[in-house]
matplotlib code that plots the C-alpha trace (Angstrom):
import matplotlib.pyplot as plt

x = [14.6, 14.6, 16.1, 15.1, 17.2, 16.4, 20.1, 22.0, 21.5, 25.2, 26.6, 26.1, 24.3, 22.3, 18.9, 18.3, 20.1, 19.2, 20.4, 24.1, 24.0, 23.8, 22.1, 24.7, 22.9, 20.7, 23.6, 24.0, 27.0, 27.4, 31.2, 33.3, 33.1, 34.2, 31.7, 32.5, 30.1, 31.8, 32.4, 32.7, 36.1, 36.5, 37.8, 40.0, 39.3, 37.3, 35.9, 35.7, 38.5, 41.2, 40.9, 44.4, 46.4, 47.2, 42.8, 42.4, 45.8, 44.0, 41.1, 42.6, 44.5, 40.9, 41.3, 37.3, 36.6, 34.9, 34.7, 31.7, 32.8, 29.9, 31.0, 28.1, 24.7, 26.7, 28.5, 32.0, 34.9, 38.3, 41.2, 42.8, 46.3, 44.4, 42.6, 46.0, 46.2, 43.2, 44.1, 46.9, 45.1, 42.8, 39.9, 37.4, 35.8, 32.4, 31.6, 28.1, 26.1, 26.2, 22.1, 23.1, 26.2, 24.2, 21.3, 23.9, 26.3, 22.9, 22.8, 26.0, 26.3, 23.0, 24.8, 27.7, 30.4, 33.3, 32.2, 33.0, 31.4, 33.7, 31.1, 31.9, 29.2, 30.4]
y = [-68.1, -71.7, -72.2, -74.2, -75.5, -78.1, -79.2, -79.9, -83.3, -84.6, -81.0, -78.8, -75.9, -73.2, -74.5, -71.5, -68.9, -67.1, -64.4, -66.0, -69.3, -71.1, -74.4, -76.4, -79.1, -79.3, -78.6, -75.9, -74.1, -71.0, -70.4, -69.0, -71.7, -72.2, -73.7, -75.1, -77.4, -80.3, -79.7, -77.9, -76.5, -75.0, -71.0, -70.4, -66.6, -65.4, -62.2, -59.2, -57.4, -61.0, -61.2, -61.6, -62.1, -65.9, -66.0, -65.5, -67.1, -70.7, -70.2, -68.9, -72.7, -74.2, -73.4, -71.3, -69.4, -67.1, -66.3, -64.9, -62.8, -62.8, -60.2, -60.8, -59.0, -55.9, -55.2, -54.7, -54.2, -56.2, -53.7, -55.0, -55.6, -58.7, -60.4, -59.8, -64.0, -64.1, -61.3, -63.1, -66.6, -64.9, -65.8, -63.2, -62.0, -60.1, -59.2, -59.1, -59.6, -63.5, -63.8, -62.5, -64.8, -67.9, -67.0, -66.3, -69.4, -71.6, -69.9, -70.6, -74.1, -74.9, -73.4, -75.6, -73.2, -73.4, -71.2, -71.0, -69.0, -67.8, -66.6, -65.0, -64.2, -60.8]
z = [-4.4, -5.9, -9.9, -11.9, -15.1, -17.9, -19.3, -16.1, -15.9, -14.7, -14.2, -11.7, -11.7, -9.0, -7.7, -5.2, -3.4, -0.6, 2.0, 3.1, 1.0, -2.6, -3.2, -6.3, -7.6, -3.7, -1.7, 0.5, 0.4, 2.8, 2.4, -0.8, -3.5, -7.1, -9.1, -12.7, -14.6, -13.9, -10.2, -7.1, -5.7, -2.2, -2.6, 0.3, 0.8, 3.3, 1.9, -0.8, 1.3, 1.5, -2.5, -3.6, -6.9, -5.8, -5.8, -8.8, -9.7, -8.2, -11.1, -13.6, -13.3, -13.4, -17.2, -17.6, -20.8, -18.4, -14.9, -13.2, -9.9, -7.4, -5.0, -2.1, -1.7, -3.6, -6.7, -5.5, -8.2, -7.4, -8.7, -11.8, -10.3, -8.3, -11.5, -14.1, -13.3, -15.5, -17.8, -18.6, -19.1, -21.6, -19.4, -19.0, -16.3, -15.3, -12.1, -10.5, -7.5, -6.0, -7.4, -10.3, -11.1, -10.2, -12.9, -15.6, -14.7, -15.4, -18.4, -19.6, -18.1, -20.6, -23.6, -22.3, -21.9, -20.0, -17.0, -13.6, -11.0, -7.8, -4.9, -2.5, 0.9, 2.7]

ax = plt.figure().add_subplot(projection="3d")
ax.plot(x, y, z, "-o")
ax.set_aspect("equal")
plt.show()
């Protein structure tokens, strides 16, 4: 499915997604990626089950407001002991599908918060 957004002129943002890969901005990314406004950071976990504390440690020191967890083609729920780094940050944190995080980091990348989406493919 191709995005389209008005205000991301200079930031990144989503412009499709599709089974196994994200398009930031027309590039394809098909590996776990951090994706702020501002930039693109490599996320050094291979998948749902190899989330760790020191994961979510890593963004929590991108300093987000929020953090939108896309967990692959499921909704997946990482347990609490594993996102306390954020917790403790005062950074919140939704969790969704990897479609559904890129529609609602556009979103909040054209209100211009301070969002970053962490995606992860399997």
């Amino acid at each position: 499915m191709k995005l389209h957004a008005s205000a991301l002129s200079r930031r990144y943002g989503f412009t499709a997604y599709g089974d196994g890969y994200v398009m930031v901005s027309g590039a394809r990314h098909e590996a776990s990626v951090i994706v702020l406004p501002e930039r693109i950071e490599p996320w050094q976990v291979a998948d749902f089950a190899a989330l760790a504390e020191e994961h979510f440690a890593a963004i929590a020191a991108l300093g987000p407001e929020v953090v939108l967890l896309g967990t692959g083609a499921r909704l997946r729920f990482p347990h609490p002991r594993l996102t306390a780094p954020l917790a403790r940050a005062r950074i919140g944190l939704e969790v969704m599908d990897l479609q559904a995080a890129c529609r609602t980091f556009n979103i909040l990348a054209a209100e211009e918060r301070n969002v970053a989406a962490a995606l992860l493919f399997a």
